[in-house]
FITI-183186 format. One record per residue (C-alpha): residue in three letters; z, x, y. Coordinates in Angstrom, 3 decimals, decimal comma, m for minus. Layout:
N
+---------+----------+----------+----------+
: residuo :        Z :        X :        Y :
+---------+----------+----------+----------+
:     ALA :        Z :        X :        Y :
...
+---------+----------+----------+----------+
This chain:
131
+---------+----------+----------+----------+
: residuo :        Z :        X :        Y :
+---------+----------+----------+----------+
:     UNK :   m2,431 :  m22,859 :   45,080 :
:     UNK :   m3,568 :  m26,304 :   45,315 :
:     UNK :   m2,766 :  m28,430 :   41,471 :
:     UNK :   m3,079 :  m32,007 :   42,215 :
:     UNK :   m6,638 :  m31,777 :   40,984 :
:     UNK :   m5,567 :  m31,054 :   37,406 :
:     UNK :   m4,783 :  m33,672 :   35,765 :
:     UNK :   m1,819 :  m33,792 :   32,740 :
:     UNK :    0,599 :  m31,200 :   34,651 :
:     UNK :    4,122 :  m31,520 :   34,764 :
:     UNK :    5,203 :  m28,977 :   37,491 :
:     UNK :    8,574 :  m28,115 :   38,835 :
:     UNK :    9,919 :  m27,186 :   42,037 :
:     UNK :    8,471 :  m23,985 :   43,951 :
:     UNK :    9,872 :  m20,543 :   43,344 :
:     UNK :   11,602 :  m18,639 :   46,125 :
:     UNK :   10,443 :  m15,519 :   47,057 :
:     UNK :   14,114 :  m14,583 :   46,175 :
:     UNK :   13,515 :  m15,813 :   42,910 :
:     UNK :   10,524 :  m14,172 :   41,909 :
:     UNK :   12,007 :  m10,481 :   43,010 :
:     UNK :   14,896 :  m11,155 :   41,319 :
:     UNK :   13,357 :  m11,607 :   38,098 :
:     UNK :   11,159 :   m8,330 :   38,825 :
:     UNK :   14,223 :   m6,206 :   39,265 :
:     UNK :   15,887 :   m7,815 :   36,024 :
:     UNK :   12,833 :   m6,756 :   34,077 :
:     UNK :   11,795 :   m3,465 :   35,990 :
:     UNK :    8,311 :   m5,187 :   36,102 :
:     UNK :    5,689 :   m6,005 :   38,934 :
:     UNK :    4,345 :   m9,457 :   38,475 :
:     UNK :    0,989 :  m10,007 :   39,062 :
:     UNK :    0,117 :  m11,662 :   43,062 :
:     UNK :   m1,797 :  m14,347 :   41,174 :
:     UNK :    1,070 :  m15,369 :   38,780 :
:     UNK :    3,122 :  m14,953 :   41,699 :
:     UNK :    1,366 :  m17,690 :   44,117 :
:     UNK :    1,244 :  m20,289 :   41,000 :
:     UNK :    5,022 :  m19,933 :   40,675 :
:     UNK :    5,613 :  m20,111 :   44,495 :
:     UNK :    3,456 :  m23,708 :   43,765 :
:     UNK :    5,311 :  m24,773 :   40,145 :
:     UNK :    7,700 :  m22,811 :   38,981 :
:     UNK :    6,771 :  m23,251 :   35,636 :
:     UNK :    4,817 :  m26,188 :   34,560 :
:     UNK :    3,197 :  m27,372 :   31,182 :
:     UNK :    0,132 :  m29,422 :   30,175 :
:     UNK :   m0,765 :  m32,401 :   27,901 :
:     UNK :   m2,360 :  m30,021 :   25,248 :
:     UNK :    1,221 :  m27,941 :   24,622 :
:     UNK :    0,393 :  m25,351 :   27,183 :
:     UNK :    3,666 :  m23,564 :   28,588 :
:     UNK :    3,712 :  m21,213 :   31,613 :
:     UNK :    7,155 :  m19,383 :   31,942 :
:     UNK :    9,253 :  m19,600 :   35,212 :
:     UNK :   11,867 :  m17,952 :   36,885 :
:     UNK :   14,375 :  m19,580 :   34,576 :
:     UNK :   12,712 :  m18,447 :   31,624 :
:     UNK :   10,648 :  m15,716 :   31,483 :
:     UNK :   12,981 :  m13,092 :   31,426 :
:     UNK :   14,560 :  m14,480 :   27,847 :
:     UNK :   11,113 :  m15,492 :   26,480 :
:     UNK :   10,007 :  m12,018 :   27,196 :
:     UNK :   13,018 :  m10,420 :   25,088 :
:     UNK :   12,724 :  m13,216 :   22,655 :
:     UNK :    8,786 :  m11,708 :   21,978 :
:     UNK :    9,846 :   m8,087 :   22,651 :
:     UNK :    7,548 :   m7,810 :   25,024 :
:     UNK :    8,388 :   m4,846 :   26,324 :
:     UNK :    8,612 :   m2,809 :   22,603 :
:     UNK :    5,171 :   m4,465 :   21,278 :
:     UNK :    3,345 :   m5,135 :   24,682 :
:     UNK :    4,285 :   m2,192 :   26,916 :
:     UNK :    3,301 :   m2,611 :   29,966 :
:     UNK :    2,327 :   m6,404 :   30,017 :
:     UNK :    4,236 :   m9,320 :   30,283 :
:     UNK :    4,055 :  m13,031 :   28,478 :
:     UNK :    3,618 :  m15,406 :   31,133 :
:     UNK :    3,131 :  m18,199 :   28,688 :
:     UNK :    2,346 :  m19,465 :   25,464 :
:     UNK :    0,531 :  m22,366 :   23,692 :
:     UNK :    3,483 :  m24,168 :   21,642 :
:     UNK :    1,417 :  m22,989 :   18,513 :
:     UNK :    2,646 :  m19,167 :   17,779 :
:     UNK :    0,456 :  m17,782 :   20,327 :
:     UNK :    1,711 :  m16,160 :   24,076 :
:     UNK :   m0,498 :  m15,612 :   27,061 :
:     UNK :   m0,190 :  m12,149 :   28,373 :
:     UNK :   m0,848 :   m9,897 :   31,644 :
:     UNK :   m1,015 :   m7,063 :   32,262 :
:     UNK :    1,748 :   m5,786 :   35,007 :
:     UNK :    1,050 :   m4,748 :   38,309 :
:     UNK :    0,147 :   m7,221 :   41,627 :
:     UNK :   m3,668 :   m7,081 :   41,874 :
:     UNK :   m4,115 :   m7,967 :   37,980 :
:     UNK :   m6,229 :  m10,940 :   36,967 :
:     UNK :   m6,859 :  m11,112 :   33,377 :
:     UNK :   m5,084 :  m13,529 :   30,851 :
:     UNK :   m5,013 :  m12,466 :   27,026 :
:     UNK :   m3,618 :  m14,096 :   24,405 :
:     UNK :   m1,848 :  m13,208 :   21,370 :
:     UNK :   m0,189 :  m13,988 :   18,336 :
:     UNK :    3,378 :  m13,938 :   18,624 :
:     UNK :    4,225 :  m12,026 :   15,377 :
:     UNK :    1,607 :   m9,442 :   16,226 :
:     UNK :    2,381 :   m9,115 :   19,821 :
:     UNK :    0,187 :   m6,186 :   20,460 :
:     UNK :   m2,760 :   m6,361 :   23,090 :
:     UNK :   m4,735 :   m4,384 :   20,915 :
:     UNK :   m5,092 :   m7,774 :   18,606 :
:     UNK :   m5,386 :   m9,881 :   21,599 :
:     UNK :   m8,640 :  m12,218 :   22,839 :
:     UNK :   m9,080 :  m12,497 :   26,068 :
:     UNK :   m8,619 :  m16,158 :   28,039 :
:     UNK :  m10,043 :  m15,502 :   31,007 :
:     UNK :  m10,864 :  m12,247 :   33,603 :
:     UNK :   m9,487 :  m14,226 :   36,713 :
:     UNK :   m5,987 :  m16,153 :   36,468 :
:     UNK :   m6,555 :  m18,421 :   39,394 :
:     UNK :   m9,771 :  m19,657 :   38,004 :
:     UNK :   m8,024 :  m20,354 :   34,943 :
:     UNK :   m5,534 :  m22,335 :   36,952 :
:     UNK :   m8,039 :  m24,159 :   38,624 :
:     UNK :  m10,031 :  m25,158 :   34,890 :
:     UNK :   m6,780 :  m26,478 :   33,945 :
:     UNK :   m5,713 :  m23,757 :   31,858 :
:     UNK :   m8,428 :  m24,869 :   29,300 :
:     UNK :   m8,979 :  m22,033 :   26,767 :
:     UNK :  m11,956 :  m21,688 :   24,025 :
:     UNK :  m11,649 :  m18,517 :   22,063 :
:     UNK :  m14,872 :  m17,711 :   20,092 :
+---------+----------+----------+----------+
């Protein structure tokens, strides 16, 4: 996954493969392939406009920390906008869609969605407009 077009990153060192299963067994959860390949770029990054996507490091606590697994069965928060808000997709390796959430509500059913395709979120710069 190419970034060096989008502009107001900070990334971090690539993900190991080793990394990313490991965090799949802790959480008894199958990431999705497109998450995946942006952590095998950056694992983890964040933007100019507050914009956190979880890696290896942290993703398992910031998924306990929203009880994701209680509120948001069968998804998993892969980020969250630094304003009370956490992106969220659903589990499994050929999902694509990003929703987003409020933190105290955590439940999909009160979720917007971002965007249907992750990568071409990736690639707009993880800009967001919720109507």
């Amino acid at each position: 996954m190419n970034l060096s077009n989008i502009n107001g990153l900070t990334l971090m060192p690539s993900a190991s493969d080793n990394e990313i299963l490991k965090v799949e067994n802790e959480m008894n959860a199958q990431l999705p392939n497109s998450y995946k390949n942006l952590l095998k770029t950056s694992n983890g990054l964040y933007t100019e406009e507050g914009i956190l996507i979880y890696g290896t490091e942290d993703i398992i606590e910031r998924n306990e920390t929203w009880e994701t697994e209680e509120y948001a069965q069968g998804y998993i928060a892969i980020g969250d906008n630094g304003g009370g808000q956490v992106f969220l997709m659903h589990q499994g390796d050929k999902e694509k869609k990003v929703l987003i959430v409020g933190s105290g509500v955590m439940n999909p059913e009160h979720s917007d969605l971002v965007i249907s395709d992750f990568t071409q979120w990736v690639k707009n710069g993880f800009f967001y407009k919720l109507s």
